[in-house]
C-alpha positions as CSV (number, residue, x, y, z in Angstrom):
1,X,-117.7,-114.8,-2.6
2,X,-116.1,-112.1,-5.2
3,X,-117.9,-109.4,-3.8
4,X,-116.8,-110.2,-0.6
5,X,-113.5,-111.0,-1.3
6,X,-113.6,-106.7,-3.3
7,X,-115.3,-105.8,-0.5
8,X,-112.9,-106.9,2.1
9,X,-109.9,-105.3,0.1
10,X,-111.3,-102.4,-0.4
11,X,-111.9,-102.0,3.3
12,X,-108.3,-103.5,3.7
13,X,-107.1,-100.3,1.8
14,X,-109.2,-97.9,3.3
15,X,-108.0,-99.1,7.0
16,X,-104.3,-98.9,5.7
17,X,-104.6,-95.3,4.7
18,X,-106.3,-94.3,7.6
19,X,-103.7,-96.3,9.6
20,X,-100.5,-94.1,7.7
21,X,-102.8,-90.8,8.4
22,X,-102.8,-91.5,11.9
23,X,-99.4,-92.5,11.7
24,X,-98.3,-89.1,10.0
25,X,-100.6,-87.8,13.2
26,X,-98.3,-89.1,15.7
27,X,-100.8,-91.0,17.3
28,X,-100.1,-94.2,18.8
29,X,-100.5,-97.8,17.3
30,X,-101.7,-98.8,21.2
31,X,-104.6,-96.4,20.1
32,X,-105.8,-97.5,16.3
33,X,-104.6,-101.0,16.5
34,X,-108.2,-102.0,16.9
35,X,-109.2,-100.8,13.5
36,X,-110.0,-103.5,11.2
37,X,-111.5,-103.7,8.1
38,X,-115.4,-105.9,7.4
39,X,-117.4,-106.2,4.8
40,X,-121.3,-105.9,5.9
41,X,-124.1,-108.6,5.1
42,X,-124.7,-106.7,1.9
43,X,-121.3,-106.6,1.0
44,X,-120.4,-103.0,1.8
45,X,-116.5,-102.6,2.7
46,X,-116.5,-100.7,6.1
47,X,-113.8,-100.3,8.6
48,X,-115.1,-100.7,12.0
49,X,-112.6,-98.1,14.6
50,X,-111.8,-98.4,18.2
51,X,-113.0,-96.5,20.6
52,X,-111.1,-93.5,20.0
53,X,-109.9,-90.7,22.8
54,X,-111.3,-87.5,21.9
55,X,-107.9,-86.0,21.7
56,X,-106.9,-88.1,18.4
57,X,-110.9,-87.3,16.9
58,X,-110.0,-83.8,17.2
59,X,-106.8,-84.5,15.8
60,X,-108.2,-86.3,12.8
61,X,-111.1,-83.5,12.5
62,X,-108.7,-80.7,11.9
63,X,-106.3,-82.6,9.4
64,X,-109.4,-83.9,7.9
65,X,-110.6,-79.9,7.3
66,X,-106.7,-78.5,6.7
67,X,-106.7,-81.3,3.5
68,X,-109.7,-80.4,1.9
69,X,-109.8,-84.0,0.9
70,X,-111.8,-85.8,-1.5
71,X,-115.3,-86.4,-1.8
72,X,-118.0,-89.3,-1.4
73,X,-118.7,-91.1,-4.4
């Protein structure tokens, strides 16, 4: 159950910063309010997205390759 319970708030945080990104995006909550955060049967924290229009993918494509960002573990 303590993995789950990491799991889930890990994806909890993930989903949250993706949610300000978009946010910072201007797109829409009607758009990303789908998004919500699951743990898999193994215990992997994922956040499972809406079906996204392919406006808002490019959107998040180009901020995603402006930042540079971080890096898998």
């Amino acid at each position: 159950m303590r993995t789950w319970r990491d799991g889930h708030a890990r994806a909890d945080d993930a989903a949250e910063s993706l949610r300000a990104a978009l946010v910072a995006l201007g797109v829409p909550e009607v758009v990303w309010r789908g998004m919500r955060p699951t743990v898999s049967a193994e215990g992997f924290p994922c956040v499972q997205l809406p079906l996204l229009p392919a406006d808002v993918v490019g959107l998040m494509a180009e901020a995603i390759t402006r930042g540079g960002g971080g890096t898998l573990p």
